[in-house]
C-alpha positions as CSV (number, residue, x, y, z in Angstrom):
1,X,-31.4,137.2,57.0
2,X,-32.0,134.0,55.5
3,X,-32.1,132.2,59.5
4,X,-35.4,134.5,60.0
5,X,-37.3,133.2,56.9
6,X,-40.6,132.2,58.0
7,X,-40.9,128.5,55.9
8,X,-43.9,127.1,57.1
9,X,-44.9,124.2,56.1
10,X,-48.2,123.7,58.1
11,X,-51.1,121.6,57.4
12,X,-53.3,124.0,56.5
13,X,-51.4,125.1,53.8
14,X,-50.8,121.7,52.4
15,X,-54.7,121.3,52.3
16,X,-55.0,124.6,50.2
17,X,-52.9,123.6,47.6
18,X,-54.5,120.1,47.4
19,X,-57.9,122.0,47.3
20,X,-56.7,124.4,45.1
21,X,-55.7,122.0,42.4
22,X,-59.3,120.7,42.9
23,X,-60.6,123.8,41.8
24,X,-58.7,124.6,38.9
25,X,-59.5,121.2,37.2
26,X,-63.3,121.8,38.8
27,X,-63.0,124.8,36.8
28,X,-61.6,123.5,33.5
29,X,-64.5,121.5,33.3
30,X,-67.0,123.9,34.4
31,X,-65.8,126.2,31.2
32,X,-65.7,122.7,28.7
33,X,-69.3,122.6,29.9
34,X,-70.1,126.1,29.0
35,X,-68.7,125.8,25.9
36,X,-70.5,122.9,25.2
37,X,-74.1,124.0,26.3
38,X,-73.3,127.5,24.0
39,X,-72.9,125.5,20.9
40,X,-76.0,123.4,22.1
41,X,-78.0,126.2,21.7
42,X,-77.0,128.2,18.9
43,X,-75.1,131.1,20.9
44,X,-72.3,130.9,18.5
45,X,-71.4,135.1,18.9
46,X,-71.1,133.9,23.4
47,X,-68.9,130.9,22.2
48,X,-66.7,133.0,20.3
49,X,-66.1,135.0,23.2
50,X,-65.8,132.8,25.5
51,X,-63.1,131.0,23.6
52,X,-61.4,133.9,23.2
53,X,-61.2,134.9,26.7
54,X,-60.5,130.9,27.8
55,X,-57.5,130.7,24.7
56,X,-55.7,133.8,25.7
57,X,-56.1,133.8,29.3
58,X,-54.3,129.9,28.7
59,X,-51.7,131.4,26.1
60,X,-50.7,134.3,28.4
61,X,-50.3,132.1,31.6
62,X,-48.4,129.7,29.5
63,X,-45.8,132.9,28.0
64,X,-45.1,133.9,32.1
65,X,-44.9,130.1,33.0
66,X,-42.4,129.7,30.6
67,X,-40.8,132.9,30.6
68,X,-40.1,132.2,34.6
69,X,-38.8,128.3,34.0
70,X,-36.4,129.8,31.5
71,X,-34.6,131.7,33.9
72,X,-33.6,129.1,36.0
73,X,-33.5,126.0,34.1
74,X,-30.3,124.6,35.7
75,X,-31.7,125.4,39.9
76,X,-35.0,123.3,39.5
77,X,-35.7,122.0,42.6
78,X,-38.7,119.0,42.4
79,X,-38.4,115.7,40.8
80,X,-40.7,116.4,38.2
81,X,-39.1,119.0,37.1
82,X,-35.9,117.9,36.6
83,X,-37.5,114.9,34.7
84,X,-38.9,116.9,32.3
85,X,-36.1,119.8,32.1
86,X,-33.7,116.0,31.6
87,X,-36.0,115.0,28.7
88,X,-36.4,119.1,27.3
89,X,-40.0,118.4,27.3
90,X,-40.6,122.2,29.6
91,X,-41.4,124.0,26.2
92,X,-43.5,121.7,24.9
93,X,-45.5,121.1,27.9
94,X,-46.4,125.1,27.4
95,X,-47.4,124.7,24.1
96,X,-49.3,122.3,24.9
97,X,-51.0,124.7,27.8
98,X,-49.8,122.7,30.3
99,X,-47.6,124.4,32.5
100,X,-49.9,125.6,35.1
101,X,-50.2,121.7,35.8
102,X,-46.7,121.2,35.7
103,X,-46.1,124.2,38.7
104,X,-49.0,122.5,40.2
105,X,-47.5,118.9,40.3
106,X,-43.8,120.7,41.5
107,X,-46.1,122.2,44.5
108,X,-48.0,119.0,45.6
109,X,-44.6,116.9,45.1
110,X,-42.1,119.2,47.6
111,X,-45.1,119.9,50.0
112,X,-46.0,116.3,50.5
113,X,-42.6,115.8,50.8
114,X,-42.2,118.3,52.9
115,X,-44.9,117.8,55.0
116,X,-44.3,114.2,55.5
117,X,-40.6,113.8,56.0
118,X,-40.7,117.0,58.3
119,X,-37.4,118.4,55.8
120,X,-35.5,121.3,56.7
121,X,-36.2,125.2,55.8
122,X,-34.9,125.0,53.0
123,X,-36.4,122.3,51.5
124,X,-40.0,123.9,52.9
125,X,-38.9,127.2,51.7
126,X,-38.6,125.7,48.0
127,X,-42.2,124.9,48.4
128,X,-43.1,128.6,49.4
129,X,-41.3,130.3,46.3
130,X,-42.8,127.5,43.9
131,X,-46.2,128.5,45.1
132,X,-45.5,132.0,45.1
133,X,-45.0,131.7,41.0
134,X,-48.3,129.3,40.8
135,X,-50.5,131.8,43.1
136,X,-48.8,134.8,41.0
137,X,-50.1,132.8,37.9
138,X,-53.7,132.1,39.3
139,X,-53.9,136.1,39.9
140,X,-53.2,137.0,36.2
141,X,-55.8,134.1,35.6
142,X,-58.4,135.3,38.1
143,X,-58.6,139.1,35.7
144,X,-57.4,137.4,32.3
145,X,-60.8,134.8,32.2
146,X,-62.5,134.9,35.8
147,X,-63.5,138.2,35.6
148,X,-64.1,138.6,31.6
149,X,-66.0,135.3,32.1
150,X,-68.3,137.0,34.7
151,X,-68.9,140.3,32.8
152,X,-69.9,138.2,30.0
153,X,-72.0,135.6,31.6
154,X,-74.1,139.1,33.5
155,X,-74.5,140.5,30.2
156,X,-76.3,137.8,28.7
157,X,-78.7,137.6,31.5
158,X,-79.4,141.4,31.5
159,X,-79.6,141.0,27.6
160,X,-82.0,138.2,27.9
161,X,-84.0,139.7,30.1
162,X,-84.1,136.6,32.9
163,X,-82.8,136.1,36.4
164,X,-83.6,133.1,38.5
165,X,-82.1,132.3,42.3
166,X,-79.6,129.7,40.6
167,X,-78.2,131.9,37.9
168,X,-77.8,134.8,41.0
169,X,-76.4,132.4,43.4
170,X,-74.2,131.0,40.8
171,X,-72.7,135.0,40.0
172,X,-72.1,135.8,43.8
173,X,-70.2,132.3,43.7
174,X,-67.7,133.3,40.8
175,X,-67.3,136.9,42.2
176,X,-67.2,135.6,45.9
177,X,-64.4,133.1,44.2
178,X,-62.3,135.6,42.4
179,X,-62.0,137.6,45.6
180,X,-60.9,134.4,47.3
181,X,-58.1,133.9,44.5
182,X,-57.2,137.7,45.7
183,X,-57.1,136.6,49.6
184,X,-54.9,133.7,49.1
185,X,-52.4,135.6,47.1
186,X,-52.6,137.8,49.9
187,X,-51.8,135.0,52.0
188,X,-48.6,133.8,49.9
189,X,-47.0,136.9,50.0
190,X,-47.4,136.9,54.1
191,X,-45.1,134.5,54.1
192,X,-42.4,137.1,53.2
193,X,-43.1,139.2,56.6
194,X,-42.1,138.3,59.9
195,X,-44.2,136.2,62.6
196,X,-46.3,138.8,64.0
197,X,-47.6,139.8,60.6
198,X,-49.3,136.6,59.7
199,X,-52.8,136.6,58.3
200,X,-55.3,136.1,60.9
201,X,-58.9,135.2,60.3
202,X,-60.1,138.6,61.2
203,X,-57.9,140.0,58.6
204,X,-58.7,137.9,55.7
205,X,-62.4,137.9,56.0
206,X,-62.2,142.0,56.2
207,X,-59.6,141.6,53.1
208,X,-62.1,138.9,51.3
209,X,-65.1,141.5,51.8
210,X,-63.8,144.8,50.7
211,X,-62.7,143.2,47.6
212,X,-66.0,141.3,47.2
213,X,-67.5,144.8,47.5
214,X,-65.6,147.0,45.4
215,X,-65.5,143.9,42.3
216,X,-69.1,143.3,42.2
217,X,-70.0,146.7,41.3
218,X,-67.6,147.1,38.5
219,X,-67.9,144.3,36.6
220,X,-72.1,144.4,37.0
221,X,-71.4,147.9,35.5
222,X,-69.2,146.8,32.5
223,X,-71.2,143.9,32.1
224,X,-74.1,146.2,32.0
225,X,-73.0,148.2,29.3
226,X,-72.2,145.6,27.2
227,X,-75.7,144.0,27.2
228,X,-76.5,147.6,25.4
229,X,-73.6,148.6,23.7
230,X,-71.5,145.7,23.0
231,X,-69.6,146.9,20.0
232,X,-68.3,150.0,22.4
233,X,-66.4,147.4,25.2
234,X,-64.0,146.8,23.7
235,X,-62.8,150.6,22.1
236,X,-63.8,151.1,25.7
237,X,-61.6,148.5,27.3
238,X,-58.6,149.8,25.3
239,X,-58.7,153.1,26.3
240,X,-58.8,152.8,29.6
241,X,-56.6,149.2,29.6
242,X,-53.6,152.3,27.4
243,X,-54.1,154.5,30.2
244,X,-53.6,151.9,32.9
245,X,-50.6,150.5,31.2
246,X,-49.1,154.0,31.2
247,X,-49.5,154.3,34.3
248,X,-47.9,151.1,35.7
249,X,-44.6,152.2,33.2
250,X,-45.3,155.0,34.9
251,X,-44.1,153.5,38.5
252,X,-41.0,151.7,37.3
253,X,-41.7,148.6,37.6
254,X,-39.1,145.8,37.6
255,X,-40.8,142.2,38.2
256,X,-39.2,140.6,34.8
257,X,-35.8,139.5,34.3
258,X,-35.7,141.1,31.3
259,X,-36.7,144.9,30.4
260,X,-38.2,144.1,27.2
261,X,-40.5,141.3,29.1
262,X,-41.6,143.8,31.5
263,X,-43.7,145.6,29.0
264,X,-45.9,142.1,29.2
265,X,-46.2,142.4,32.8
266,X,-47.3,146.2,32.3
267,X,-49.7,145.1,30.0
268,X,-51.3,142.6,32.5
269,X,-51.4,145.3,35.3
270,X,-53.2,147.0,33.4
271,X,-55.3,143.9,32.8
272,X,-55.9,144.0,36.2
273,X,-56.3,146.9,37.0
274,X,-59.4,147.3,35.0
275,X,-60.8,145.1,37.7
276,X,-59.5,145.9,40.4
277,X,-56.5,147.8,42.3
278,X,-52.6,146.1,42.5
279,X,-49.8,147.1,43.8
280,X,-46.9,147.6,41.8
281,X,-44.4,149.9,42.9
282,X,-42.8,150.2,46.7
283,X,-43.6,153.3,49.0
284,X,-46.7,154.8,50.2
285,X,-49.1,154.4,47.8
286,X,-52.4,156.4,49.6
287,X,-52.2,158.6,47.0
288,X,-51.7,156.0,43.8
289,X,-55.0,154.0,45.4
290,X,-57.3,157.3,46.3
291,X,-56.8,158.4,42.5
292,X,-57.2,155.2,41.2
293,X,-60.5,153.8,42.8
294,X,-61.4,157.8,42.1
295,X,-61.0,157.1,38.3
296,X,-62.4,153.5,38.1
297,X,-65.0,154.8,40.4
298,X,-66.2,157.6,38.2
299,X,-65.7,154.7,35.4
300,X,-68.0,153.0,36.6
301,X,-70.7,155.8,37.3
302,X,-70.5,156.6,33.7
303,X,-71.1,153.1,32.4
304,X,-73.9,152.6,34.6
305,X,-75.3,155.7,33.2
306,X,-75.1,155.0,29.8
307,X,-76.3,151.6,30.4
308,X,-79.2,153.5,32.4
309,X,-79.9,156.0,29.2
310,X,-79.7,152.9,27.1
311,X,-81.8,150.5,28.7
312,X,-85.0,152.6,28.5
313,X,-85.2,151.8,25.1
314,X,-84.8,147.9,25.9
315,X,-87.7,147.0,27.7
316,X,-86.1,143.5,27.9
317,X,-83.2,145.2,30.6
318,X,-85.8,147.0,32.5
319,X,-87.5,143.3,33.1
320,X,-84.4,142.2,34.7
321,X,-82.3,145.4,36.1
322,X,-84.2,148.0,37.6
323,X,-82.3,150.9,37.3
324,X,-83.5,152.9,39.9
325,X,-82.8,149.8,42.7
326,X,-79.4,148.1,40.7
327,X,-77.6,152.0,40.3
328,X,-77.8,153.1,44.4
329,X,-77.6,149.2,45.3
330,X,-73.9,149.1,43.1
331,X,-73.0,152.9,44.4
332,X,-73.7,151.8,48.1
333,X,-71.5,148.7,47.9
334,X,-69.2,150.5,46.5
335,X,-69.1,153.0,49.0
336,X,-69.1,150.2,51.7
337,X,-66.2,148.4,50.0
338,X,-64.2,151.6,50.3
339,X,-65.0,152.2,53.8
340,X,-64.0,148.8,54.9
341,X,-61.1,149.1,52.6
342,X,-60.2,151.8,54.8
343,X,-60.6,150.3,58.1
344,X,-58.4,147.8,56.5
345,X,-55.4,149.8,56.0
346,X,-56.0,151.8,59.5
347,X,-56.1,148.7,62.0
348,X,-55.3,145.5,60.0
349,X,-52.7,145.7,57.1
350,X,-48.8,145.1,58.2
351,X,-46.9,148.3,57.2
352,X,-43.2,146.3,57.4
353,X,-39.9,148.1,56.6
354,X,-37.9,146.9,54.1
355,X,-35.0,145.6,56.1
356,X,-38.1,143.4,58.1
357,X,-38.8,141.8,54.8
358,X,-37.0,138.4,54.0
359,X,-34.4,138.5,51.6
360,X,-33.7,134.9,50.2
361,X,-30.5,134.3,48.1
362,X,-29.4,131.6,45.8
363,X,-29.0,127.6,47.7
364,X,-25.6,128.1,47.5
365,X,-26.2,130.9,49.9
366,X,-28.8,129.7,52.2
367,X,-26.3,128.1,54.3
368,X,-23.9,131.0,55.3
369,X,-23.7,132.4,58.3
370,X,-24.3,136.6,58.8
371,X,-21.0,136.8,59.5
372,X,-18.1,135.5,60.3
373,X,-14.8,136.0,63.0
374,X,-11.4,135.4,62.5
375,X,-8.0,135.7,65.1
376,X,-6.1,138.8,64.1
377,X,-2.1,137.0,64.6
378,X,-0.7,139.7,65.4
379,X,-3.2,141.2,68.3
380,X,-5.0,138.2,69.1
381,X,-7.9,140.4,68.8
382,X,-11.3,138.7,67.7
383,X,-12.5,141.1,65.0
384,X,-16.1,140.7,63.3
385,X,-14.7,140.1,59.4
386,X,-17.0,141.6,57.2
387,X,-20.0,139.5,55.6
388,X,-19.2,138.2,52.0
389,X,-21.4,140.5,49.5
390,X,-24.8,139.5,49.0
391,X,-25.7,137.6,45.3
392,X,-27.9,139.3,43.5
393,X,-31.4,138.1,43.5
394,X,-33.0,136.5,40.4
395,X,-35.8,134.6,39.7
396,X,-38.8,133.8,41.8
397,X,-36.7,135.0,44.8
398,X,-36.1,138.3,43.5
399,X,-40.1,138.3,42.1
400,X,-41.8,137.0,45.1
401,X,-39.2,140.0,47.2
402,X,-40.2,142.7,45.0
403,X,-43.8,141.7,45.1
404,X,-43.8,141.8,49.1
405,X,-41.6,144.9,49.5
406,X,-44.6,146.5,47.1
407,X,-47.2,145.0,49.2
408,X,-46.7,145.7,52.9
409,X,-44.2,149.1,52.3
């Protein structure tokens, strides 16, 4: 299996992880300069917020970082890591919220590499399982702080009572960017199916929009309610964010190396799935998807509602959010964003087979042959001898596998 694993190393994707490091520092500063400008103005209840989301989205990306280097400490592939793993410097380069620039540096190193000495599949295929940890890690970022971030930054403008083009433009940016963040995820765990399933343009701009559509509605809604209520987000948020969580222990799922670390990565489904819809669990999920976006969906409708009943009362909402145009302008793109979802699933989404899915092993595998034949002494026969049994998969391997069986079963 491991001859038909599709490491591609092409220029395109070496630009997208130069570009993407650009944004993510782009974006560091971007929230050092809101923090500053909140604290300029006396906004100190915002700030506190917004350092609570930026501070635990950091702490929880550093916990998987770390969590994922620690079980595989002695197969590290890049130079810099096995600089700092030489000098035990990987623990404190979490603490010190670092590790996201550490995958980061491991990813630009083997790709340029890659890319320039025109290596071996092996060497590009190192590249391809580093970034799928990174992409995985920008994910949990995207609905740990993106998202939050969002929510917050349309409540205060619904709470203040003031909208200009900029401050629009600037909210279709962050929501058109957290559906990007979704699309290239998408992207990384293509790399898992075989040629004919590769995302095309057509694809990811149908993929891109349907998310676009269906976020934009619920986090206006939550965002919303909290510019009215804000003392019932979050008894709201950990009801639902319970229920979610039960549900994804619910599937059985088995990303972590360890059972008692799994509960973590329930927890941050069901971080995610207050936002939007992720796959967890392998088979046909139809039904899992139609009950969910009928739950969030009816969610939403409720908050908007409240935030409706609410606002009358607070003229300084009405001057901003008319509730009559914002509720059937949400409820139609919602609507849309399911219907396109739809025509997503029918024509365009790979629906790959297990068996068509690549299953990496260890390096000390990648080089043996499917099998192997040996001459029988006595018969002179050539018989097949049977294939040495498979190692199990571990690490990123057996992540970014079960992560793209989930996917595209």
């Amino acid at each position: 299996m491991e001859e038909d694993f599709p490491f591609n190393n092409t220029l395109f994707d070496y630009l997208l992880t130069l570009l993407g490091l650009f944004l993510y520092l782009l974006d560091v500063c971007l929230d050092i300069w809101t923090v500053v400008s909140f604290y300029q103005e006396g906004d100190y209840g915002y700030l506190s917020v917004l350092i609570f989301l930026l501070l635990g989205s950091s702490v929880l990306l550093q916990v998987f970082s770390w969590l994922w280097y620690s079980d595989a400490l002695d197969k590290l592939e890049t130079g810099v890591e096995k600089f700092v793993n030489r000098h035990k410097l990987i623990k404190p380069v979490h603490v010190l919220q670092l590790g996201v620039y550490f995958r980061y540096a491991g990813v630009v190193e083997i790709s340029t590499y890659s890319f320039r000495r025109q290596t071996d599949r092996f060497s590009e295929g190192v590249a391809v399982f580093l970034n799928h940890d990174l992409q995985m890690l920008r994910l949990i970022e995207t609905f740990s702080e993106s998202a939050p971030q969002l929510t917050l930054m349309i409540s205060i403008i619904a709470h203040r009572g003031k909208l200009e083009l900029i401050t629009g433009l600037k909210i279709l940016a962050s929501a058109a960017a957290i559906a990007s963040n979704i699309v290239t995820y998408h992207r990384c765990m293509r790399a898992f199916l075989p040629e004919r399933c590769q995302l095309g343009w057509t694809s990811s701009f149908v993929y891109f929009l349907w998310n676009l559509l269906l976020i934009i509605p619920r986090v206006t809604a939550l965002a919303l309610f909290f510019s009215v209520l804000p003392c019932y987000i979050i008894a709201h948020f950990l009801s639902v964010w319970m229920l979610l969580v039960l549900g994804a222990w619910s599937q059985k799922t088995d990303f972590m190396e360890n059972r008692y670390w799994e509960w973590l990565y329930r927890a941050t489904v069901g971080l995610i799935w207050y936002f939007s819809w992720f796959n967890v669990a392998k088979g046909r999920t139809k039904v899992k998807s139609i009950v969910y976006y009928f739950i969030m969906g009816l969610d939403t409708m409720v908050l908007m509602g409240l935030w409706c009943w609410m606002a009358v009362e607070q003229a300084g909402c009405l001057k901003t959010f008319d509730p009559y145009i914002v509720i059937p302008v949400l409820l139609s793109l919602y609507i849309f964003g399911i219907g396109l979802r739809m025509v997503y699933y029918r024509w365009l989404h790979p629906n790959c087979l297990e068996p068509e899915i690549a299953e990496p092993h260890e390096l000390e595998d990648m080089g043996r042959e499917a099998a192997c034949y040996v001459v029988e002494e006595s018969s002179q026969d050539i018989l097949p001898e049977p294939p040495p049994p498979a190692q199990p998969i571990t690490g990123v391997h057996k992540r970014k596998r079960t992560m793209a069986v989930n996917f595209y079963s």
